[in-house]
C-alpha positions in Angstrom: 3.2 -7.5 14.2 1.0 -8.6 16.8 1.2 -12.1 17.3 -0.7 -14.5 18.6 -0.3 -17.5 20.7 -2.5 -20.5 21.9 -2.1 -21.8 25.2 -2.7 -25.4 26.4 -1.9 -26.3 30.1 -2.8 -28.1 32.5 -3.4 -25.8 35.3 -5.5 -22.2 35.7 -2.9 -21.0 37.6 -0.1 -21.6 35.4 -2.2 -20.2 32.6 -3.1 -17.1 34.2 0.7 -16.5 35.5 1.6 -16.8 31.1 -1.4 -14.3 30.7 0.3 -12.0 33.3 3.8 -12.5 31.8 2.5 -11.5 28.5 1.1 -9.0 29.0 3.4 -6.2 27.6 5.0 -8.4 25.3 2.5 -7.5 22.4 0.8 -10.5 22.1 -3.0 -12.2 21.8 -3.2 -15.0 24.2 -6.2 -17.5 23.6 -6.7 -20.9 25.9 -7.3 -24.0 23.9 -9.5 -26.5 25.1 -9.5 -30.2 25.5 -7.3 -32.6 27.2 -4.8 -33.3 24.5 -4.1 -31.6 21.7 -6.3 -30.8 18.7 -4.9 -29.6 15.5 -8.3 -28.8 14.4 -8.4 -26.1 17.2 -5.0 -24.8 16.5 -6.0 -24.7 13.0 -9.1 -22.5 14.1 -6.9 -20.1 16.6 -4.3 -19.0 13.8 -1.4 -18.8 15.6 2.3 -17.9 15.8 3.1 -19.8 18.8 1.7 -23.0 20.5 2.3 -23.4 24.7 1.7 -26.9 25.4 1.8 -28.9 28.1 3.9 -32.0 27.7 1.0 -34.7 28.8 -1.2 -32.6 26.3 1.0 -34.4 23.2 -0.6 -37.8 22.9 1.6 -38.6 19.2 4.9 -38.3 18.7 6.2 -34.4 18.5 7.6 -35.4 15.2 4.5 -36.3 14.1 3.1 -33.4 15.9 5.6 -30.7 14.3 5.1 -31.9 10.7 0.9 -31.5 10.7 1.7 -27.7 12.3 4.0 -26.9 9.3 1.6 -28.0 6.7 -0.9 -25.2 8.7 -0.8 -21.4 6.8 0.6 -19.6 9.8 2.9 -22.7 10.4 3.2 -22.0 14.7 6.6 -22.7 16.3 5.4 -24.9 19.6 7.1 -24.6 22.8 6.4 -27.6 25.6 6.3 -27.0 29.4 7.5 -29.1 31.6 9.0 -29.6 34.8 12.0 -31.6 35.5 12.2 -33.1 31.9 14.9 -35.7 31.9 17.6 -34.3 29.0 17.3 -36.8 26.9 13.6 -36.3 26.4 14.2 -32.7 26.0 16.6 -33.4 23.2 14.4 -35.1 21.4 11.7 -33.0 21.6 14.1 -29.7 20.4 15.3 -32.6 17.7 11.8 -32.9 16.6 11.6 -29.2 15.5 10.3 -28.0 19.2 11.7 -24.1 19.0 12.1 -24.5 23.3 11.4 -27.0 26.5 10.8 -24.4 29.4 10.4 -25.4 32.8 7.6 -23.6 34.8 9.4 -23.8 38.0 11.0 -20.8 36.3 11.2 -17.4 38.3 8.6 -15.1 36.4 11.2 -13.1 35.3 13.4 -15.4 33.8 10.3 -17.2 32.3 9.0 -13.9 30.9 13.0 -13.2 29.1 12.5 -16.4 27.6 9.2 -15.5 25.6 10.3 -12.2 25.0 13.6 -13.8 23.3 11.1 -16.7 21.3 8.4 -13.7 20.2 11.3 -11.7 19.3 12.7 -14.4 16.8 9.3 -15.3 15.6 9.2 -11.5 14.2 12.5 -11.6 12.7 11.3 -15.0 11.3 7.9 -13.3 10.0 9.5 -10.1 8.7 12.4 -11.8 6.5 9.4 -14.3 5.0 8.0 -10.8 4.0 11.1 -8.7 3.0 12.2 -11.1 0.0 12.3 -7.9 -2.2 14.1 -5.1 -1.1 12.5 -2.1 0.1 12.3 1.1 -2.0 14.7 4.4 -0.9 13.7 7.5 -1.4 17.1 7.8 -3.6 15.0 5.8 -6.4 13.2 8.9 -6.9 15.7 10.2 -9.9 15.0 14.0 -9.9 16.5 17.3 -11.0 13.5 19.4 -11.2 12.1 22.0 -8.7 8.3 20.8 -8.4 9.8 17.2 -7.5 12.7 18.9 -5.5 10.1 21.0 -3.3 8.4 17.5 -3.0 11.0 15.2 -1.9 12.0 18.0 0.7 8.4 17.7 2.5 8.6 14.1 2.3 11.7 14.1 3.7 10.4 16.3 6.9 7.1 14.0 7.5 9.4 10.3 7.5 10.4 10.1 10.8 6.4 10.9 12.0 3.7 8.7 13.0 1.4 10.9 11.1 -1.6 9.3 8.7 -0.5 10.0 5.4 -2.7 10.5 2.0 -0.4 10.0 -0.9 -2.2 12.2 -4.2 -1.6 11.5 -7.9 -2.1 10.2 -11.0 -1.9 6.4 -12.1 1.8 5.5 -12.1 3.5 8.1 -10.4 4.5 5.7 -8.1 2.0 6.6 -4.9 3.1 3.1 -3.2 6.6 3.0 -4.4 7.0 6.1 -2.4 5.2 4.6 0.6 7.2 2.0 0.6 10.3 4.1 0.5 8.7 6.5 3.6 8.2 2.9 5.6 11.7 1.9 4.7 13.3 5.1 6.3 11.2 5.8 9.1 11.5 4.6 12.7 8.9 1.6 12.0 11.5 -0.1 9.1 11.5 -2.6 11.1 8.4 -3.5 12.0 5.6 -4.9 9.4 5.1 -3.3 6.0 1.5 -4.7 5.0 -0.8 -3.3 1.5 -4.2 -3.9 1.1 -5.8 -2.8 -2.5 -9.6 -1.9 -1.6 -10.2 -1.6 -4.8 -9.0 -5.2 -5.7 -11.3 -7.7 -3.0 -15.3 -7.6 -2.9 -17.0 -5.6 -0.1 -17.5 -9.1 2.5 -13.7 -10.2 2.0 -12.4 -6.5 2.7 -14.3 -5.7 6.0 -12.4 -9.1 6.8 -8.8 -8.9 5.1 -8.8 -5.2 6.9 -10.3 -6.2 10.7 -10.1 -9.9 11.1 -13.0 -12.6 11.7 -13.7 -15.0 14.5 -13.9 -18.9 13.6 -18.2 -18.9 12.5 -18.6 -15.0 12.1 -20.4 -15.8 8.7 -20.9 -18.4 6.5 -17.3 -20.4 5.6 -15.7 -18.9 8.3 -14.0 -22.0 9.7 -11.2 -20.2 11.6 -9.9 -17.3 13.3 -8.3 -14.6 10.3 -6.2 -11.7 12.0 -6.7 -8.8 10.1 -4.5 -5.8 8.0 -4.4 -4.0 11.5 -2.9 -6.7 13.9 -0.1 -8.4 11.4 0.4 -4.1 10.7 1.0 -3.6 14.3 4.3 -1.6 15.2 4.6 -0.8 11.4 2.9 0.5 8.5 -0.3 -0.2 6.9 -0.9 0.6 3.4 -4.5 1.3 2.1 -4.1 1.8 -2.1 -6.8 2.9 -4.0 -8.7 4.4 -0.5 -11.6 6.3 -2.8 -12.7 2.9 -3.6 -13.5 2.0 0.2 -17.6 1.7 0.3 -19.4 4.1 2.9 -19.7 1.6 5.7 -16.5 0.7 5.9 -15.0 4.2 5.8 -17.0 4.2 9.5 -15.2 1.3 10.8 -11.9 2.7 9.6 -12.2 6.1 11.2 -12.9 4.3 14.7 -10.0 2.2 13.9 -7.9 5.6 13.5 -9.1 7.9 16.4 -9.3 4.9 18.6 -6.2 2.9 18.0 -7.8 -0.9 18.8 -9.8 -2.7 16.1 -12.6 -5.6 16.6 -12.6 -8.4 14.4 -15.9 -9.5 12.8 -17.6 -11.8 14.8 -16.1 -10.8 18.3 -16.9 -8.3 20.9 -13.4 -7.9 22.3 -11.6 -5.1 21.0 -7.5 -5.4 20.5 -5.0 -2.8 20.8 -3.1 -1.8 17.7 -0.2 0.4 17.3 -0.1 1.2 13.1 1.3 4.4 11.0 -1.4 3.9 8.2 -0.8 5.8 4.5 -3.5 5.8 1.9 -3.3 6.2 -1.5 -5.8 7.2 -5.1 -5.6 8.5 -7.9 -9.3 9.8 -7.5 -10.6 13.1 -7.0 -11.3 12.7 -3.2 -12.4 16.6 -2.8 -15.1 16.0 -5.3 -16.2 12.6 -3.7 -16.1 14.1 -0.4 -18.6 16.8 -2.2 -20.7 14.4 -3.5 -21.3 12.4 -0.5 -19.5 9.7 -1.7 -16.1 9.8 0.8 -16.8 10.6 4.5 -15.4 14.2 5.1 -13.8 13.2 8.5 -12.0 10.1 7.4 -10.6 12.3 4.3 -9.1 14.5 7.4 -8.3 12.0 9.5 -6.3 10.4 6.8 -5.0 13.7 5.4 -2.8 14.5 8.3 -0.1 15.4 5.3 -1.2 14.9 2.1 1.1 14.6 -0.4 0.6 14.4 -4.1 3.1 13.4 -6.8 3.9 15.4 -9.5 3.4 13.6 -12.7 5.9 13.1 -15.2 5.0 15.7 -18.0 5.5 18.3 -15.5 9.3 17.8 -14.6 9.6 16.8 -18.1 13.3 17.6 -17.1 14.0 14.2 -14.7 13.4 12.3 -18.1 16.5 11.7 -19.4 17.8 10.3 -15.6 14.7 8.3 -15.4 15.6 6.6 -18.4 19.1 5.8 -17.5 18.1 4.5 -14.3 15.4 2.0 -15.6 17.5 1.2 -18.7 20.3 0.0 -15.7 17.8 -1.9 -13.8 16.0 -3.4 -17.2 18.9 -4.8 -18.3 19.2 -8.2 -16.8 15.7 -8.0 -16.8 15.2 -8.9 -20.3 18.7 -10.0 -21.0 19.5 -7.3 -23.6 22.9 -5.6 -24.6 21.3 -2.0 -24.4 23.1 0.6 -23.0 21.6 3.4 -24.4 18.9 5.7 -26.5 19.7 7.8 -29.1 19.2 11.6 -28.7 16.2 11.7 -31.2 14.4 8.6 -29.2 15.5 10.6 -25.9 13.8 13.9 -27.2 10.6 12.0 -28.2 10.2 10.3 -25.1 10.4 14.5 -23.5 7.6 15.4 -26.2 5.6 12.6 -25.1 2.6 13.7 -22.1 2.9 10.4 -20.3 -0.7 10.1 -19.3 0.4 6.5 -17.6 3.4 8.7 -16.0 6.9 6.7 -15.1 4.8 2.9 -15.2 4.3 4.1 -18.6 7.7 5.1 -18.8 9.0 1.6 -17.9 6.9 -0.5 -19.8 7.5 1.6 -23.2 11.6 1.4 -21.9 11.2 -2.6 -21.5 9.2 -2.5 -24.9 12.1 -0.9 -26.7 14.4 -3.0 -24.9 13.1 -6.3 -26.5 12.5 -4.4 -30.1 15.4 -3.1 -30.8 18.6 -5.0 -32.5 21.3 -3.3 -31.5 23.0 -1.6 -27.9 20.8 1.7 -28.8 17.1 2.6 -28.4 15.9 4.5 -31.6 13.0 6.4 -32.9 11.5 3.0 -34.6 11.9 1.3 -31.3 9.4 3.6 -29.8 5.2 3.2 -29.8 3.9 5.0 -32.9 2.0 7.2 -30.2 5.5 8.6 -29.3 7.2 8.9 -32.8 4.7 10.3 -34.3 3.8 13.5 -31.4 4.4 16.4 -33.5 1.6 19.1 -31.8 2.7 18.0 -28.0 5.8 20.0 -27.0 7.2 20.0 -23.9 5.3 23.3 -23.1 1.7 21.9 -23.8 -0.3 18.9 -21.8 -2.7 18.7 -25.0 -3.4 15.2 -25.6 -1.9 13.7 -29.1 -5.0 11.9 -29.9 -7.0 14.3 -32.2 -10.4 15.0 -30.7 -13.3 11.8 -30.9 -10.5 9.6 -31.6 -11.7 6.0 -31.1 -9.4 3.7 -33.2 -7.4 2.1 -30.5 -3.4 2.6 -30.7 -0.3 1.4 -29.6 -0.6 3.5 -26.4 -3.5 1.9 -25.8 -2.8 -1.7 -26.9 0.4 -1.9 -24.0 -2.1 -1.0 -21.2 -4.9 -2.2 -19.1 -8.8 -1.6 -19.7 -8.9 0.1 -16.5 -5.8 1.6 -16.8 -7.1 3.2 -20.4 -10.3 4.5 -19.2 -9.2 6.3 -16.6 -6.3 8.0 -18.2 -8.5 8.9 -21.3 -10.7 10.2 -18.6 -8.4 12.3 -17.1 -7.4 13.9 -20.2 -10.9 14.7 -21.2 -11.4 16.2 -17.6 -8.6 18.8 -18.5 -9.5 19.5 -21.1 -13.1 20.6 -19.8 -11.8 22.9 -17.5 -9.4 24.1 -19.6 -11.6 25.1 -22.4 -14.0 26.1 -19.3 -11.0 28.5 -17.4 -10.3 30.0 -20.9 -14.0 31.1 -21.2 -14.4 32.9 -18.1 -11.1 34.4 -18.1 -10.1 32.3 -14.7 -13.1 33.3 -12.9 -12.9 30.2 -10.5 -16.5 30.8 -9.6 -17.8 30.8 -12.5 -16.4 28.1 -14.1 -17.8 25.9 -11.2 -21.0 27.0 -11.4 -21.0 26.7 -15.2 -19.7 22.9 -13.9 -22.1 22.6 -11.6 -19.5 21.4 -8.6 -18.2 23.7 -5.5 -15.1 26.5 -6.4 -13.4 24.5 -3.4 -13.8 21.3 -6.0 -13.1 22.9 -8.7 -9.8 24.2 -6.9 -9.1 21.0 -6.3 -9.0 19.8 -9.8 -7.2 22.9 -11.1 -4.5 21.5 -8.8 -4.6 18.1 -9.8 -3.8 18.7 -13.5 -1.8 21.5 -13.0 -4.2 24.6 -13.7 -3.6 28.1 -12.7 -6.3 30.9 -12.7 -3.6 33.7 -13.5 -2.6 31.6 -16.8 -5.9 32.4 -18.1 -6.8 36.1 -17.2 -4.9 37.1 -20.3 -7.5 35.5 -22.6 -10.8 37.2 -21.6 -13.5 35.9 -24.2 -16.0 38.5 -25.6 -19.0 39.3 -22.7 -22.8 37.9 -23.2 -26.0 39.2 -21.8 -26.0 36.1 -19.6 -22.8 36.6 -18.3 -22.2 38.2 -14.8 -19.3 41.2 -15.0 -16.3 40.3 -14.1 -14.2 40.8 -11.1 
């Protein structure tokens, strides 16, 4: 994290001599005026860390220490002085003062001394953000080949600095597994910090993602460090990155090929050293296609791309997935269940899991509370499960008949958003399905039928899991209109 500290001394010199010392300890000095202490101004710098002069503390540092705690950053404050009686300095360090430093100090041993206070303000930071604990790549329960192969590229790209864009459907667990990457890569133990662009209007994300100077617009009454700067020497995560409007996407990419970001407002630009991994569950080939994604941010950002396979096809991992979340559900909800029944267990492998292992859990937690004795069975299950005859573990054919619109129980346990886009993905398969099968698995053909790009279309074979060969077999009778086949 890059932190940042306000400065209020007496003398240029002495300020200038701290601006020298710190300059490779990753920080963002900024000189506070006045001739005593404002807590207005240190309210406006957002900082980590206060250098003050002693004469600059006209109240009691009791006094002065309680009105910095009740501040959001909450800055540690360290007084210079030289030749402060030890009784004074006791009292200060018993008023919550984090160090007295003299600045009769040889630069050196001056310099060790921040280094050691910045160094404990980080550890201080990181364990006020660590209060859960950090994913592992051995939470992804697996014993199928597709998530085998997958696990043994992530595996390869976690000790790189590489940008990463993390592919799949809603719930596969895109920032689980980001979260895992961060927690086993060299940056562990730096910052882990996740912005949703999807989740903040258009003004507060160009702001939440670069920072803003104190009167950059209209209620901005103090400095805000953005995503980038509390992200520095770790990872920044960037969920639901398709959402990202146009202008913005600009900014970003200079972020990435420049490594130093601007905050709104300011004309200085600062330094940053972030891993950044973004995530979506949208068709970013077909955005980029439509103008709607910036074609060099998608490759700046896709460095490695890696996209989750979802659950219906290792259909395989099921019955491991179960007994992991059934372990960690437990104390959860404070039910005796230890187990499923093999009937509930084979339902759950019928079942295409459009909401993929989120789904999983919440049906799992559902089941948990329903059921009345140490056993999930059939009639603990959502009526969308139980009653899945025509899907089979060899078919991703949705168990909804076609024009469905009574809602169900599948429905009813999820989110609007959450809903439309899964029904949405099942109608796009089912498109190009029925569109593969008519042309025989003429990939050109079918697109231009879509009216989208073969490299798009490709795109969204390999999304839900379509394959060209699987289709040649089934060659549909020849029209005048239709061009001969190849």
């Amino acid at each position: 994290m890059l932190l940042k500290v306000a400065v209020q001394v007496g003398s240029g010199p002495l300020r200038e001599r701290l601006e020298r010392l710190c300059e490779n300890l990753d920080v963002e000095l900024e000189a506070l005026p006045g001739r005593s202490l404002d807590l207005q101004n240190v309210a406006r710098a957002a900082c980590d860390l206060l250098l003050i002069g002693k004469k600059f503390l006209r109240q009691p540092a009791s006094s002065v220490m309680q009105s910095l705690r009740l501040l959001p950053e909450s800055p540690w404050m360290v007084v210079l002085e030289e030749d402060l009686p030890e009784p004074d300095a006791a009292r200060l360090i018993a008023a919550g003062v984090e160090a007295v430093l003299s600045p009769r100090l040889p630069d050196e041993h001056l310099a060790e001394a921040l280094r050691s206070i910045l160094d404990k303000r980080r550890a201080f930071l990181a364990a006020a953000r660590q209060q859960r604990p950090m994913p592992s790549l051995d939470d992804f329960v697996s014993i199928s080949p597709a998530m085998q192969a997958f696990l043994d590229v992530v595996r390869r790209v976690v000790p790189t600095d590489a940008s990463l864009l993390i592919l799949g459907e809603t719930g596969v667990g895109k920032e689980h597994l980001a979260r895992a990457i961060h927690a086993a890569s060299p940056r562990a133990n730096g910052p882990w910090i996740a912005v949703n662009c999807a989740a903040l209007p258009e003004t507060l994300l160009e702001s939440e993602l670069f920072g803003h100077e104190e009167g950059a617009f209209t209620g901005a009454v103090r400095t805000h460090r953005g995503s980038f700067e509390l992200a520095h020497r770790g990872t920044l995560f960037l969920d639901e990155i398709g959402e990202m409007p146009l202008h913005l996407q600009v900014k970003l990419l200079r972020v990435l090929q420049e490594h130093a970001v601007r905050r709104l407002g300011s004309e200085r630009t600062i330094t940053v050293d972030v891993r950044v991994m973004a995530a979506t569950n949208r068709d970013l080939v077909a955005d980029v296609e439509a103008g709607r994604f910036r074609r060099d941010l998608f490759f700046r950002l896709g460095v490695i791309t890696l996209i989750v396979p979802p659950l219906r096809e290792r259909r395989e991992d099921i019955p491991a997935l179960v007994e992991s979340h059934l372990r960690y559900l437990r104390t959860r909800v404070n039910r005796p269940v230890t187990g499923i029944t093999p009937e509930a267990l084979a339902a759950l492998q019928r079942y295409n899991w459009p909401g993929n292992v989120r789904e999983l859990m919440n049906v799992l937690e559902r089941a948990m509370l329903l059921c009345s004795g140490t056993q999930i069975t059939l009639n603990d299950l959502p009526h969308a499960i139980r009653n899945n005859p025509n899907n089979d573990a060899g078919t991703h054919q949705s168990a909804r008949p076609t024009g469905t619109t009574e809602p169900t129980d599948e429905w009813s346990n999820r989110a609007w958003e959450e809903v439309r886009r899964t029904e949405l993905e099942r109608i796009e398969r089912a498109y190009f399905t029925a569109l593969l099968r008519q042309t025989g698995g003429r990939v050109g053909e079918a697109a231009r039928r879509a009216g989208i790009t073969p490299r798009a279309l490709f795109e969204k074979m390999r999304r839900h899991g379509l394959r060209k060969e699987d289709f040649r077999n089934h060659v549909p009778a020849r029209t005048s209109s239709d061009p001969p086949l190849k």
